[in-house]
C-alpha positions as protocol buffer text, in pm:
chain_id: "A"
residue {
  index: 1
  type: UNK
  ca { x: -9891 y: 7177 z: 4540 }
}
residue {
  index: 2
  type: UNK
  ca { x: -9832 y: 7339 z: 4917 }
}
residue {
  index: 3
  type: UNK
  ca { x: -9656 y: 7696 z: 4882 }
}
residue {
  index: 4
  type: UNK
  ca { x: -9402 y: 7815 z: 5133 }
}
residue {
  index: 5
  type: UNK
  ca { x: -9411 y: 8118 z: 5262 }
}
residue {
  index: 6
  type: UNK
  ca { x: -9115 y: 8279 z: 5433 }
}
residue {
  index: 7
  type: UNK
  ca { x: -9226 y: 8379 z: 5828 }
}
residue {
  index: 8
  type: UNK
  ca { x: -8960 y: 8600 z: 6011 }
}
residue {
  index: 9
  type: UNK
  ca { x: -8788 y: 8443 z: 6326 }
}
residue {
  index: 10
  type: UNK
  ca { x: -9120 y: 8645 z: 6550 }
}
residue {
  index: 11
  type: UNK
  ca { x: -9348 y: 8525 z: 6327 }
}
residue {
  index: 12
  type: UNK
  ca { x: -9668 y: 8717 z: 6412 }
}
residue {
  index: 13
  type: UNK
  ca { x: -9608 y: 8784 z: 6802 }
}
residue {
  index: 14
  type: UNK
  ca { x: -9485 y: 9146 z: 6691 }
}
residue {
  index: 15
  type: UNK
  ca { x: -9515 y: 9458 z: 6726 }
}
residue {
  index: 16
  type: UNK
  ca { x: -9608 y: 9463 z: 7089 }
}
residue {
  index: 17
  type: UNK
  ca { x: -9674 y: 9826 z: 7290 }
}
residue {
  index: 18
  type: UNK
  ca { x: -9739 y: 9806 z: 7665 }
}
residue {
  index: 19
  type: UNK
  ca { x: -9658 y: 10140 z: 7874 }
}
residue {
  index: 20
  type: UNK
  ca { x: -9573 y: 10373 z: 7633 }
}
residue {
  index: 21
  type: UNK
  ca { x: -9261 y: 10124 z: 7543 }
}
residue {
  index: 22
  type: UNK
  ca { x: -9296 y: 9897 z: 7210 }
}
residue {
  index: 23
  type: UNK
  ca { x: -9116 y: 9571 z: 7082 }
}
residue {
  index: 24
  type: UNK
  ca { x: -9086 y: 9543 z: 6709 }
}
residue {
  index: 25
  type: UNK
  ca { x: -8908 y: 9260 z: 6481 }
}
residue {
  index: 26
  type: UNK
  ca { x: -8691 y: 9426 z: 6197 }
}
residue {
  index: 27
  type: UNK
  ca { x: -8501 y: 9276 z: 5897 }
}
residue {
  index: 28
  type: UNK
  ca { x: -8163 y: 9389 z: 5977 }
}
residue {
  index: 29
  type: UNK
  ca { x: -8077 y: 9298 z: 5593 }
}
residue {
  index: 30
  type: UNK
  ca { x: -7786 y: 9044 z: 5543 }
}
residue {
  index: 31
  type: UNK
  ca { x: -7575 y: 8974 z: 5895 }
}
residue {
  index: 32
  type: UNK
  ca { x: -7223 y: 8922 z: 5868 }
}
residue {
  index: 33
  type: UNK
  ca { x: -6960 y: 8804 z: 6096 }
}
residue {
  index: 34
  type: UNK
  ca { x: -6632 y: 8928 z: 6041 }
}
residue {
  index: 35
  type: UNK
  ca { x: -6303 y: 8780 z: 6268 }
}
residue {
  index: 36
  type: UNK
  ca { x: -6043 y: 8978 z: 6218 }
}
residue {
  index: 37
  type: UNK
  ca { x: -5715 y: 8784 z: 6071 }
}
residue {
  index: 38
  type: UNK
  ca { x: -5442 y: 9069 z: 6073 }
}
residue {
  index: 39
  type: UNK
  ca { x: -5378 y: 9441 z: 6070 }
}
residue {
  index: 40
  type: UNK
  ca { x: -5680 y: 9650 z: 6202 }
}
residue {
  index: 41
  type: UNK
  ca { x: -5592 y: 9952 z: 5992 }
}
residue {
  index: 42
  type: UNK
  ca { x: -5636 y: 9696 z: 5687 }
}
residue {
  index: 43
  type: UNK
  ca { x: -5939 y: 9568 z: 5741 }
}
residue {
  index: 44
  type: UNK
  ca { x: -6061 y: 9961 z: 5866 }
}
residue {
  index: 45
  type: UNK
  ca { x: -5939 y: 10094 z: 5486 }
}
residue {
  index: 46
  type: UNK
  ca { x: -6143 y: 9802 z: 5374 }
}
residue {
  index: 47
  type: UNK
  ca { x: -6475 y: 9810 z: 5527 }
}
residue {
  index: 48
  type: UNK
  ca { x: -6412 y: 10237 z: 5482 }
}
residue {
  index: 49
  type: UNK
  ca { x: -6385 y: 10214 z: 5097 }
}
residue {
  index: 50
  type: UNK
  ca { x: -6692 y: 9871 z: 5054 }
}
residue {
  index: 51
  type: UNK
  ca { x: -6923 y: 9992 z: 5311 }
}
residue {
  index: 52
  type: UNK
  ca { x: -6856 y: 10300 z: 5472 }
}
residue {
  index: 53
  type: UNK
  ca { x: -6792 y: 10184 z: 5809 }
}
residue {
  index: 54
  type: UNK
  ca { x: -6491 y: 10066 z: 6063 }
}
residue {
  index: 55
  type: UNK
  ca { x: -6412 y: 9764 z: 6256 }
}
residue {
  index: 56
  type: UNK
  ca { x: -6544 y: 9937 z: 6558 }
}
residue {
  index: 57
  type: UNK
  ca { x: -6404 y: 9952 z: 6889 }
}
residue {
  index: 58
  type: UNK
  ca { x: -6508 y: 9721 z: 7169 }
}
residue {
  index: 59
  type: UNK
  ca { x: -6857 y: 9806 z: 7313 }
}
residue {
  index: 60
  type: UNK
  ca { x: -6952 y: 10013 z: 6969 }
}
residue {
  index: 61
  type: UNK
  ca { x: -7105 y: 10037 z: 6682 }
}
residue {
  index: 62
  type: UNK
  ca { x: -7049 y: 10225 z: 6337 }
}
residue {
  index: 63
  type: UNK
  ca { x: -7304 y: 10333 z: 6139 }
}
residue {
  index: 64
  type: UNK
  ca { x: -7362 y: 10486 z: 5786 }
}
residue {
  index: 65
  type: UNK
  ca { x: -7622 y: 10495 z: 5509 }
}
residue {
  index: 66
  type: UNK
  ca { x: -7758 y: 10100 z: 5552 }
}
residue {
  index: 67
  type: UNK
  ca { x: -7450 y: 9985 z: 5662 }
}
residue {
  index: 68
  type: UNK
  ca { x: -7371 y: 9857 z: 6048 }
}
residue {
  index: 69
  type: UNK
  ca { x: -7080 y: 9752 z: 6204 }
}
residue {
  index: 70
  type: UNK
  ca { x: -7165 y: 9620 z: 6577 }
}
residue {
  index: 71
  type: UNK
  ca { x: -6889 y: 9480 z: 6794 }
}
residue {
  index: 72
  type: UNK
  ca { x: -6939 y: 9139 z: 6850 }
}
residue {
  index: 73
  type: UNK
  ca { x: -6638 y: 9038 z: 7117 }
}
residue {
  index: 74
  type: UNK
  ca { x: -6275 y: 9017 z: 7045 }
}
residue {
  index: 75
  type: UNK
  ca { x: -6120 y: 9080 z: 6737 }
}
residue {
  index: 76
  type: UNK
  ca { x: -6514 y: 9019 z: 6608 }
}
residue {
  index: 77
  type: UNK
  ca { x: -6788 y: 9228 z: 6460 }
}
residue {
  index: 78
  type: UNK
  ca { x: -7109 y: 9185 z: 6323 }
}
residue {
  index: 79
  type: UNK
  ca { x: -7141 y: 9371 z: 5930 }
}
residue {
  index: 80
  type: UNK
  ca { x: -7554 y: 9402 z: 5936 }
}
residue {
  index: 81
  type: UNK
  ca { x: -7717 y: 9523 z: 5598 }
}
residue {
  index: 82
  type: UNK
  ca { x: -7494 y: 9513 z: 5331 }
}
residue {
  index: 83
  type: UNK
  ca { x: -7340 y: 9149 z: 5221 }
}
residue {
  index: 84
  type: UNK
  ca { x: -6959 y: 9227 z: 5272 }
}
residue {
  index: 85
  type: UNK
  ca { x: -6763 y: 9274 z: 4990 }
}
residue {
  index: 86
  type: UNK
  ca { x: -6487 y: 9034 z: 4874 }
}
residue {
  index: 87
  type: UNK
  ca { x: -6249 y: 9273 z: 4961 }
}
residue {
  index: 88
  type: UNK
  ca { x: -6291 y: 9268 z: 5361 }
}
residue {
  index: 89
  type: UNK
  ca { x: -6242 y: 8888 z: 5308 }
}
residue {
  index: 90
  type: UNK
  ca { x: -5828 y: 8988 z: 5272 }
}
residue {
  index: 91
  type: UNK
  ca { x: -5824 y: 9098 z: 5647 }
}
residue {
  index: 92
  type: UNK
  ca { x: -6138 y: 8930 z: 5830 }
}
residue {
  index: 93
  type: UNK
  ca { x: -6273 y: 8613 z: 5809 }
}
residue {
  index: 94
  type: UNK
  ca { x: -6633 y: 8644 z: 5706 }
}
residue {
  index: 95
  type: UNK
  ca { x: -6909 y: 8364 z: 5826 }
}
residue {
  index: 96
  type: UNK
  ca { x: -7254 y: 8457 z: 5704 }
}
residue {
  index: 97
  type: UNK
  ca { x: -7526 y: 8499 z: 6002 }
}
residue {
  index: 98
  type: UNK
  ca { x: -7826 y: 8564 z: 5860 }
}
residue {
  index: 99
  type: UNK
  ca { x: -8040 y: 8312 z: 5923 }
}
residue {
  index: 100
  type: UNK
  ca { x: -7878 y: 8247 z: 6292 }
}
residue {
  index: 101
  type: UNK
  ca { x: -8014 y: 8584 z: 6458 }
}
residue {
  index: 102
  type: UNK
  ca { x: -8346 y: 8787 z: 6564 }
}
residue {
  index: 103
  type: UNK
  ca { x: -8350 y: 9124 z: 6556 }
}
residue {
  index: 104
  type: UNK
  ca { x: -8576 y: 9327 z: 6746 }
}
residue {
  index: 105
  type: UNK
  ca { x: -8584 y: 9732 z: 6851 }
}
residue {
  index: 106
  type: UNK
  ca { x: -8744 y: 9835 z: 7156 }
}
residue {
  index: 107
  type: UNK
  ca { x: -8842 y: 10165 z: 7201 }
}
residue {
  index: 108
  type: UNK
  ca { x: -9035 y: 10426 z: 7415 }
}
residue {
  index: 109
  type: UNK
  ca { x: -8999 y: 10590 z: 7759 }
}
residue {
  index: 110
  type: UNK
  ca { x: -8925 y: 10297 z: 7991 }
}
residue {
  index: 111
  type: UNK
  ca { x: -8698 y: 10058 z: 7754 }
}
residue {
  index: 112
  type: UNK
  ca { x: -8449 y: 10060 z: 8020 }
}
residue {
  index: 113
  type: UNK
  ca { x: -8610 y: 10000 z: 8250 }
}
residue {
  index: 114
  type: UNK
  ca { x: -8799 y: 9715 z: 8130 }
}
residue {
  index: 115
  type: UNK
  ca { x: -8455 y: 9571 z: 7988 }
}
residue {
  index: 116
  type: UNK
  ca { x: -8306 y: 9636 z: 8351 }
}
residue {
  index: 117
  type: UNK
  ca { x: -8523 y: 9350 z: 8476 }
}
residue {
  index: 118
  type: UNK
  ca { x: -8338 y: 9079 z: 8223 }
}
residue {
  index: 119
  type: UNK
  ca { x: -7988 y: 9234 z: 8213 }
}
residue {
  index: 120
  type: UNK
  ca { x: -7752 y: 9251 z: 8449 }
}
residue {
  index: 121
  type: UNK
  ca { x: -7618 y: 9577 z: 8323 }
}
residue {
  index: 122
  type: UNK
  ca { x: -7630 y: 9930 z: 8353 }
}
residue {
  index: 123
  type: UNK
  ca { x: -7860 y: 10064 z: 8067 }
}
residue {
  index: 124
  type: UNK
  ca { x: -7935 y: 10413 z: 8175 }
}
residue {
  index: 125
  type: UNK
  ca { x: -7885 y: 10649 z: 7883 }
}
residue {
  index: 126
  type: UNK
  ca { x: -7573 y: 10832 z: 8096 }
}
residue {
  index: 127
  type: UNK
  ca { x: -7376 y: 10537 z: 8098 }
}
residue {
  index: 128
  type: UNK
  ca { x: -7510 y: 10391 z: 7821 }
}
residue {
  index: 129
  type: UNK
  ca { x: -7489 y: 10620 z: 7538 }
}
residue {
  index: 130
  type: UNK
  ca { x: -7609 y: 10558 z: 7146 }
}
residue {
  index: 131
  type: UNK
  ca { x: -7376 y: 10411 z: 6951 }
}
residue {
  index: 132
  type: UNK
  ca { x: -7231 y: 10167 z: 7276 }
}
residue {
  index: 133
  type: UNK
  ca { x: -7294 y: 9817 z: 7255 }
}
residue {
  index: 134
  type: UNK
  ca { x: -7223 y: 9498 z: 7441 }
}
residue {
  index: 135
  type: UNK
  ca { x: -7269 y: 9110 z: 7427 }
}
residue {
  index: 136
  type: UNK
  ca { x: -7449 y: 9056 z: 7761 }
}
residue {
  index: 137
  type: UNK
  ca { x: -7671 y: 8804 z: 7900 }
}
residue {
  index: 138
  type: UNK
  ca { x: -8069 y: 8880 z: 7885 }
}
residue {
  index: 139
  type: UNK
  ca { x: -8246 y: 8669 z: 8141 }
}
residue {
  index: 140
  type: UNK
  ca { x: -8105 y: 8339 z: 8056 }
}
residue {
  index: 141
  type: UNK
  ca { x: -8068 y: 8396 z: 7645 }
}
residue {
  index: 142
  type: UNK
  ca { x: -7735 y: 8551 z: 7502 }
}
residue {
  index: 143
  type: UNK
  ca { x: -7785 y: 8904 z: 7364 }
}
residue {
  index: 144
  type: UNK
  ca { x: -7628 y: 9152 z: 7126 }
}
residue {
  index: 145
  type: UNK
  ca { x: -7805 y: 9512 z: 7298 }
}
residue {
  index: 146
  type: UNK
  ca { x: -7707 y: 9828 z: 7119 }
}
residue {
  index: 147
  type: UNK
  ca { x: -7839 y: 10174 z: 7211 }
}
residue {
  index: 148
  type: UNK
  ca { x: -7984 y: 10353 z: 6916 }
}
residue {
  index: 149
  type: UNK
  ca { x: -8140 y: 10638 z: 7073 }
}
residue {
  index: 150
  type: UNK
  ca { x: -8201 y: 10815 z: 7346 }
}
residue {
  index: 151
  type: UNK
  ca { x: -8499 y: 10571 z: 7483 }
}
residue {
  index: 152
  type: UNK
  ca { x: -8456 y: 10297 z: 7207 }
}
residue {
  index: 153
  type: UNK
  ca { x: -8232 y: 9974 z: 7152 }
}
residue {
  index: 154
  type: UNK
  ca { x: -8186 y: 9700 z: 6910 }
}
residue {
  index: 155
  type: UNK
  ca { x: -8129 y: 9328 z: 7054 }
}
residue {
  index: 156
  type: UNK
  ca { x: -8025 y: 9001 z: 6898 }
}
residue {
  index: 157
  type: UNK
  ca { x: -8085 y: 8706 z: 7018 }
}
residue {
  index: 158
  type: UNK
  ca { x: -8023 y: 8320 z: 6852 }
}
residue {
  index: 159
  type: UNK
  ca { x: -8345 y: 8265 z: 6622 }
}
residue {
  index: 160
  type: UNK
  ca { x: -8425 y: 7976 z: 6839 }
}
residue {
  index: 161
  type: UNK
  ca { x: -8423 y: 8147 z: 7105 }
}
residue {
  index: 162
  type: UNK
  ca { x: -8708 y: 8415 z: 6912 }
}
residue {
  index: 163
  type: UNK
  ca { x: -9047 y: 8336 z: 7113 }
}
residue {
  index: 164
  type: UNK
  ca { x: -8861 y: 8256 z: 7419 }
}
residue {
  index: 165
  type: UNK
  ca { x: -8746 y: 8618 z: 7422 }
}
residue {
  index: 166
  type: UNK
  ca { x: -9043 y: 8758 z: 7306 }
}
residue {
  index: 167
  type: UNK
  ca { x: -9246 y: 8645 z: 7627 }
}
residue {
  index: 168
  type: UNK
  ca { x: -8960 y: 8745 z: 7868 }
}
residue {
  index: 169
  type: UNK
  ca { x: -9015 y: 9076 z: 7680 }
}
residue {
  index: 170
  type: UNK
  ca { x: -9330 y: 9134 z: 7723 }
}
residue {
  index: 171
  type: UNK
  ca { x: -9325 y: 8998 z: 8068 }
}
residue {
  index: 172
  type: UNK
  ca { x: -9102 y: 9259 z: 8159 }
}
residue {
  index: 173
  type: UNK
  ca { x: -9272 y: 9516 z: 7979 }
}
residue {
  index: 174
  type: UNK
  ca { x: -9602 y: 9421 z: 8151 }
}
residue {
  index: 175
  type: UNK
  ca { x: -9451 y: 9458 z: 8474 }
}
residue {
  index: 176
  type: UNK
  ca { x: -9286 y: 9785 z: 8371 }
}
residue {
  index: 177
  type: UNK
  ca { x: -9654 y: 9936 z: 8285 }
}
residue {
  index: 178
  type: UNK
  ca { x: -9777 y: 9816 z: 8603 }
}
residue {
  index: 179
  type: UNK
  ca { x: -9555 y: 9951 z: 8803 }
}
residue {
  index: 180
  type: UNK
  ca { x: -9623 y: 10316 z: 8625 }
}
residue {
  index: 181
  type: UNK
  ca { x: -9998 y: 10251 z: 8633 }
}
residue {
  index: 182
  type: UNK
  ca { x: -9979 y: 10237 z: 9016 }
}
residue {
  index: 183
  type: UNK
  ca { x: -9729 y: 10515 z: 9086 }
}
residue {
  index: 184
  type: UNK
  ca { x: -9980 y: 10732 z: 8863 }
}
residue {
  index: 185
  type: UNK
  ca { x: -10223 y: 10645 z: 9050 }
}
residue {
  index: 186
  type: UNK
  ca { x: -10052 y: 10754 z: 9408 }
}
């Protein structure tokens, strides 16, 4: 009998370093979306007491323990770890994601500059700071880009969408080292 095995959205195209800047797949745990269907402070008291977090404000995220809360667009967030709790379901209607997304971080010295040749967006870490987020457009895929550090992000992108974004990626990322290589070299 033929066994199944599970194979992540990247399949084995990842990790990827080029430049000093790498592209990695991670299992964001269980992806939520939650719609909000009344009173902020409600559904804030809510996700506080399940999960730790807030609805956050748009072009944020929230963060604690495993628990992320990622604005998502209006009135909408994206709950990534935990499964929400039934709780939250009083305030915000909750649609489970998980299979719908890939999640990648990318990381090192020129991630934003290699993102800056897909996005039409100012990434630069001064006004772009961690914790800001925003639903963008990355070449021609739509993208969830979040800054988690000072030279690192974390991007979703549709799961069909996985290897198409992977190439552009790397693309990008080639061009990036390139371009370093030959300034070195100057």
């Amino acid at each position: 009998m033929a066994e199944l095995k599970a194979r992540t959205p990247c399949g084995d195209s990842l990790p990827i370093s080029l430049g000093g800047v790498t592209l990695s797949e991670i299992d964001p745990g269980h992806l939520t979306l939650l719609t909000l269907l009344g009173d902020a402070a409600d559904l804030d008291t809510a996700l506080q007491a399940a999960h730790g977090v807030t609805f956050p404000k748009p072009n944020r995220m929230q963060s604690k323990g495993g628990a992320k809360c990622v604005w998502f667009g209006r009135n909408q967030a994206l709950l990534m770890g935990p499964a929400a709790q039934e709780d939250v379901a009083r305030y915000a209607a909750l649609v489970d994601q998980s299979d719908g997304w890939c999640t990648l971080t990318l990381n090192g010295a020129g991630a934003a500059d290699v993102l800056a040749r897909l996005v039409p967006v100012d990434l630069r870490a001064d006004r772009f700071k961690r914790g800001h987020s925003l639903r963008t457009q990355l070449g021609h895929m739509n993208a969830s880009i979040t800054r988690t550090g000072t030279e690192g992000f974390m991007i979703l992108v549709f799961r069909s969408m996985a290897s198409t974004f992977v190439h552009e990626l790397e693309r990008a990322m080639r061009g990036v080292a390139c371009r370093s290589s030959l300034a070195s070299r100057a």
